[in-house]
N, C-alpha and C positions, 0 to 999 in steps of 0.2 A: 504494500500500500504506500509506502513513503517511497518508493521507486516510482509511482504512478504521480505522484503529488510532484513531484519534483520535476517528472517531464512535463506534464502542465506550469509548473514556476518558471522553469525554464522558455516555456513557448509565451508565457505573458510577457516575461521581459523582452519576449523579442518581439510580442504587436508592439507593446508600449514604448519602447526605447528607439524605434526604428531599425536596429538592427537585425533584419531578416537573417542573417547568416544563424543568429541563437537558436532560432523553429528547426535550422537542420542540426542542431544538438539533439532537439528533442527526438526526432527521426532517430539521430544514431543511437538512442539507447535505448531504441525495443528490442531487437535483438538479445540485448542483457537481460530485458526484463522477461522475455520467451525460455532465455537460460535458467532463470530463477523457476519459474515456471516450473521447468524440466524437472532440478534437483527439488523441489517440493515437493512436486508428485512420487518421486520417485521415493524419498525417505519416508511420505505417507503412508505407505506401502510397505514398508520394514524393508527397503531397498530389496525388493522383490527381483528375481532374476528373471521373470517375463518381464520387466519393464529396463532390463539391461541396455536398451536401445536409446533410452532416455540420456545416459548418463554420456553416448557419444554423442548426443542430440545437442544436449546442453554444452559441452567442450566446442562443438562446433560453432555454436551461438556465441559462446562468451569469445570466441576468436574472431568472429564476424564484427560483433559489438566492439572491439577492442579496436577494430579497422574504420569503426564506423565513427565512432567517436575522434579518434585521431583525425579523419577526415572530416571531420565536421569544426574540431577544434582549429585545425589549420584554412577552415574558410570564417570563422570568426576573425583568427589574425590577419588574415588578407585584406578583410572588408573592413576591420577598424586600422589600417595601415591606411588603406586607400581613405578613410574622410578623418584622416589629420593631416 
């Protein structure tokens, strides 16, 4: 829940401040929060071995996130370079 809250905080700073590059922050951490997803289900389950699939689900996710976020972080720095 505070991973959902924070991609919403994140995507208001970005109507409100004018800088759009922030709304593709919030984009890059779904991915994480699909990862989380993944390991919660999975430990809900007493880390059940039909849901083993989850746990390479979720690694894949939090490597996806991990590119997304970096990509999202480096067009914040671009776009607040370019208006100073």
């Amino acid at each position: 829940m505070k991973w959902i809250t924070a991609m919403a905080l994140v995507w208001q700073y970005g109507e409100k401040s004018g800088y759009e590059a922030w709304k593709g922050l919030s984009w890059g951490m779904v991915p994480l929060l699909g990862g989380a997803f993944c390991a919660c289900t999975w430990h809900f389950f007493y880390n059940s071995e039909s849901l083993e699939v989850l746990v390479a689900l979720q690694a894949m996710l939090t490597v996806i996130g991990n590119a997304t976020m970096c990509y999202a972080a480096f067009r914040i720095y671009k776009s607040s370079e370019e208006r100073s």
